[in-house]
Backbone bond lengths (Angstrom), bond angles and torsions (degrees), N, CA, C in turn:
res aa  C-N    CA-C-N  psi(-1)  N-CA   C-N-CA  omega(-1)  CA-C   N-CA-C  phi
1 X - - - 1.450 - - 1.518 109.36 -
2 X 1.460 128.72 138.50 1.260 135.11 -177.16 1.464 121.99 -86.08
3 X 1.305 125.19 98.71 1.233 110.87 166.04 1.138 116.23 -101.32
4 X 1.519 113.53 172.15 1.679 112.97 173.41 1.484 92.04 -155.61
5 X 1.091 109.22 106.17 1.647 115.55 165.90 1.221 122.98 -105.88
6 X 0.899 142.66 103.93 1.723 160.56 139.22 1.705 109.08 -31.52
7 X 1.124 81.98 136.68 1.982 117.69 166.19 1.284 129.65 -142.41
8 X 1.049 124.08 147.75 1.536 121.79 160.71 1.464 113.60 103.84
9 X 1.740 117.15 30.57 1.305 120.58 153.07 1.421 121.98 -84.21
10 X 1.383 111.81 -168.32 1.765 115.44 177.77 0.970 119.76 137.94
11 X 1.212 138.05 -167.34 1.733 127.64 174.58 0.933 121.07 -148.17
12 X 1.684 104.94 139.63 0.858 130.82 162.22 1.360 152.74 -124.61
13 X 1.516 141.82 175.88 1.333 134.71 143.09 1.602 130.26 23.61
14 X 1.134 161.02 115.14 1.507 147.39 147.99 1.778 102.15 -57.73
15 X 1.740 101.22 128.20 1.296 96.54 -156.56 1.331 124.44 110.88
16 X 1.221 135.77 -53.67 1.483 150.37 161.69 1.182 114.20 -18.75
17 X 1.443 102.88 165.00 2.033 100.40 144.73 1.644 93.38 -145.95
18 X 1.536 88.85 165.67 1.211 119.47 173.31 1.506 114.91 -134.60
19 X 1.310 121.17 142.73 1.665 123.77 164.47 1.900 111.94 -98.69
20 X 0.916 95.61 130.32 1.578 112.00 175.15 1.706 115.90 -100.44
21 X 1.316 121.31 105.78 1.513 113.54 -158.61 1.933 88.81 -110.79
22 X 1.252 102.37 159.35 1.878 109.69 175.17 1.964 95.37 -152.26
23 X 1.417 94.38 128.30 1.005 111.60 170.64 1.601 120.46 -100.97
24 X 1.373 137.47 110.45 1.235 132.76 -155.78 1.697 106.66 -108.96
25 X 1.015 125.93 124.33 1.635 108.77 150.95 1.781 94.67 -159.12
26 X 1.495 86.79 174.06 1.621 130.01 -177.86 1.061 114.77 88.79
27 X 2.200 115.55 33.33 1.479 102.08 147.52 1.602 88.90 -169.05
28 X 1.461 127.34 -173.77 1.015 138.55 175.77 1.814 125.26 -95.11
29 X 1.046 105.52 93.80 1.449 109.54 -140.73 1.719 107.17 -89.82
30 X 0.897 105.65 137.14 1.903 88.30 -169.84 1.702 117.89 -102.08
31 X 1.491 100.52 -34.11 1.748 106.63 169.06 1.450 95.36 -114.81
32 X 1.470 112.32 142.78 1.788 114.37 171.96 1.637 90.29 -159.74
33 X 1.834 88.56 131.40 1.568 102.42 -177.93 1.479 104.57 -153.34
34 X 1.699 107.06 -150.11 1.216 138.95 -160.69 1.429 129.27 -101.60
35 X 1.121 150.52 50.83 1.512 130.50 -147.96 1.526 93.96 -98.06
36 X 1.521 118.46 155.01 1.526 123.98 156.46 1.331 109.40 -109.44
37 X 1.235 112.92 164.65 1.363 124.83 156.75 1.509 124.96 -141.54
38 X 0.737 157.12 94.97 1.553 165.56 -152.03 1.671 108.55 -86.09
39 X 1.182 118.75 161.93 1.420 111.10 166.71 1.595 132.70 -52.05
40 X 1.123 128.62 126.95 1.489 109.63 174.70 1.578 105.92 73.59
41 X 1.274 135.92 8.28 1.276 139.53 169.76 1.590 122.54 -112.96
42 X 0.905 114.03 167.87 1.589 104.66 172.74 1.725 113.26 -108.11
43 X 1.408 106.79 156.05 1.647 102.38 -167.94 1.698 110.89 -61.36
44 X 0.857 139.75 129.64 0.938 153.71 142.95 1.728 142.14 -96.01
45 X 1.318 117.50 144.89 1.658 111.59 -160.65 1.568 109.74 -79.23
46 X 1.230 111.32 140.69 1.182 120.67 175.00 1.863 107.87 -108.20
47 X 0.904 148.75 -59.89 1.288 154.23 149.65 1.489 129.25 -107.22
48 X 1.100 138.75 146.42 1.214 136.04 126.82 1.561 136.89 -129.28
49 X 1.703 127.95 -178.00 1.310 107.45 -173.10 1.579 71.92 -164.78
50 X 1.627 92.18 147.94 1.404 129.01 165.04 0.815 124.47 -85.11
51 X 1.780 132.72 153.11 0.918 130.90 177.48 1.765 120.93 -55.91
52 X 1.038 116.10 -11.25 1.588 117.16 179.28 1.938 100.68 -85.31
53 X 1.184 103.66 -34.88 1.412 111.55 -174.81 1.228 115.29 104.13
54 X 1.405 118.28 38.83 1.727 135.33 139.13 1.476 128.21 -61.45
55 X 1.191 115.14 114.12 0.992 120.57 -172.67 1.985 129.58 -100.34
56 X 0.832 129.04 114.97 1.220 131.85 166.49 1.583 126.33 -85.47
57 X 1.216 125.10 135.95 1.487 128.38 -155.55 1.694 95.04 -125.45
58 X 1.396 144.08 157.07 1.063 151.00 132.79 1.573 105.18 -52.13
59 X 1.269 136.16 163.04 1.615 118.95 156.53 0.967 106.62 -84.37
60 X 1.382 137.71 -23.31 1.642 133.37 -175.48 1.787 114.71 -67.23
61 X 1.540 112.36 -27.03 1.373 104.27 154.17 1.386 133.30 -109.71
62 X 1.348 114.51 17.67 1.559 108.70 171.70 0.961 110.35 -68.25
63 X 1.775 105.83 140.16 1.430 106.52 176.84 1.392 101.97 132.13
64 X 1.620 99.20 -47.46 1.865 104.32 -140.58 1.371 94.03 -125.59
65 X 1.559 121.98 -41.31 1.459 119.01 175.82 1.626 113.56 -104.35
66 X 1.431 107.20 153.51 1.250 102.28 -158.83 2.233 88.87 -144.66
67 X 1.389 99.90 132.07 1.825 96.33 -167.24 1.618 88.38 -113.70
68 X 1.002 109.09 158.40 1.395 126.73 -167.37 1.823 108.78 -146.36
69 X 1.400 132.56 120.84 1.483 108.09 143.31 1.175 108.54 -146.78
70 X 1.435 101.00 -177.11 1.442 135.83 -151.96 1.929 110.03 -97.98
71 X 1.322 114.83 69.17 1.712 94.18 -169.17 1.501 133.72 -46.92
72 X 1.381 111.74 -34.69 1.156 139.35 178.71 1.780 106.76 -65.39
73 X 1.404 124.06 -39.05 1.382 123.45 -168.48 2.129 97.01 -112.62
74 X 1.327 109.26 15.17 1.467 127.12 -164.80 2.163 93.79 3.33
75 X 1.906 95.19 80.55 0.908 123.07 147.50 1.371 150.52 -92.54
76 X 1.376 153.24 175.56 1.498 132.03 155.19 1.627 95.07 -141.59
77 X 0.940 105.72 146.57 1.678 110.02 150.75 1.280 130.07 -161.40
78 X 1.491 117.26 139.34 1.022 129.16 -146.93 2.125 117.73 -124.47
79 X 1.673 80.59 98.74 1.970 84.76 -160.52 1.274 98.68 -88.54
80 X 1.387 99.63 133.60 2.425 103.82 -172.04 1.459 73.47 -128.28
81 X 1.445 91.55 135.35 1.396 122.67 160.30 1.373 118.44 -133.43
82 X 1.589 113.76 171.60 1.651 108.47 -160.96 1.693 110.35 35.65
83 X 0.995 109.59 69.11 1.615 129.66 170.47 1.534 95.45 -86.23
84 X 1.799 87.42 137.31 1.599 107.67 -175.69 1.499 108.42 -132.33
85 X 1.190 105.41 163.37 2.020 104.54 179.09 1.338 109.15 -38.69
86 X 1.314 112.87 -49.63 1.538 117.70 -147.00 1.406 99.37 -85.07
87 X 1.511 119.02 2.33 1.437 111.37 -177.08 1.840 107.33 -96.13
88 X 1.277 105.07 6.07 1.310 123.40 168.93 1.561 118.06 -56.82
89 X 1.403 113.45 119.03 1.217 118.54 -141.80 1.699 111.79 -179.86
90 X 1.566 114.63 130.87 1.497 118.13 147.22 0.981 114.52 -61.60
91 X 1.410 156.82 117.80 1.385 173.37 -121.04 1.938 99.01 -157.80
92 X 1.468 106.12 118.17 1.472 124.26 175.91 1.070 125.69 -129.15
93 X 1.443 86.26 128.21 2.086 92.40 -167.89 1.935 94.94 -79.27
94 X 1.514 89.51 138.46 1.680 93.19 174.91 1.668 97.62 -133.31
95 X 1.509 93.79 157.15 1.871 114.15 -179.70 1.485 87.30 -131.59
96 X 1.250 99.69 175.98 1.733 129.81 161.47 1.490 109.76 -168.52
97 X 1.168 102.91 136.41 1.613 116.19 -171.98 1.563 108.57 -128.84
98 X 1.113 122.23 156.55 1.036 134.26 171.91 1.867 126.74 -95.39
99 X 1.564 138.45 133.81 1.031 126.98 177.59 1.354 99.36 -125.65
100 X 1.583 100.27 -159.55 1.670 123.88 178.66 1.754 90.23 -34.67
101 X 1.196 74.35 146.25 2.348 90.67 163.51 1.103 112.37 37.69
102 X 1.328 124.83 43.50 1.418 136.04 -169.64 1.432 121.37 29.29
103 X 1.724 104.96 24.52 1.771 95.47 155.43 1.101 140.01 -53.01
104 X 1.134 130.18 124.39 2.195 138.66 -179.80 0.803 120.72 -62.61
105 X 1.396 137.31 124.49 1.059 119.80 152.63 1.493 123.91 -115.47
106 X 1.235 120.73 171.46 1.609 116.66 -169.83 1.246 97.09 -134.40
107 X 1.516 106.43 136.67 1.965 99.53 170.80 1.582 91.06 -137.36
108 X 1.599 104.73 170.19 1.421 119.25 157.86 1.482 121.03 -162.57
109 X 1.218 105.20 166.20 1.576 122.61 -159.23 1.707 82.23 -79.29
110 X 1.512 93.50 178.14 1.422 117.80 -166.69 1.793 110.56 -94.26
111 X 1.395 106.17 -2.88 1.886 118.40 -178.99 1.350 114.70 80.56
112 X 1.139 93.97 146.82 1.704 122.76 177.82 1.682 91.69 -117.38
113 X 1.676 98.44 148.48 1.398 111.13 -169.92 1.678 91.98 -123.73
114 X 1.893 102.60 121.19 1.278 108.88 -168.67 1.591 89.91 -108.26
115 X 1.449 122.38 158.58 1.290 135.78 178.00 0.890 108.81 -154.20
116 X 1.789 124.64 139.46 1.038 130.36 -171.46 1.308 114.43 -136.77
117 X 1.517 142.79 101.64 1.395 120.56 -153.58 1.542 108.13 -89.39
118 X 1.199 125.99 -157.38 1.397 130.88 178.52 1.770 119.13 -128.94
């Protein structure tokens, strides 16, 4: 069974940082990242990285956030710095794995609630 539990939201400062950690298991996961979603918005990706260690950036955080994981501990984490209002956001850890006949699958954690004041 797949979980992915997330830690390491909360609020803070404009300016700040925060680390966003996701703990993954019960499969072999090949992309695992970041999505936000904000109020009244739809989720959208904030990072991800492959198992080789390809990385994908939103443009709204290059620069400032930087994703990292762990294959061996099938971790992710995700350090935002220079945090701004607009980066205010439920923050969701996402995987995708592969099965039989190269069916996809996609999972995600339940969110971390990021805040950023002004």
């Amino acid at each position: 069974q797949v979980q992915l539990v997330e830690s390491g939201g909360g609020l803070v400062q404009a300016g700040g940082s925060l680390r966003l950690s996701c703990a993954a298991s019960g499969s072999t996961f090949s992309t695992i990242g970041w999505y936000h979603q904000a109020p009244g918005k739809q989720r959208e990706l904030v990072a991800t990285i492959t198992s080789g260690g390809s990385t994908n950036y939103a443009d709204s955080v290059k620069g400032r956030f930087t994703i990292s994981r762990d294959n061996a501990k099938n971790t992710v984490d995700l350090q935002m710095n220079s945090l701004k209002p607009e980066d205010t956001a439920v923050y969701y850890c996402y995987a995708s794995s592969f099965g039989d006949w190269g069916l996809k699958y996609d999972y995600w954690g339940q969110g971390t609630q990021v805040t950023v004041s002004s």
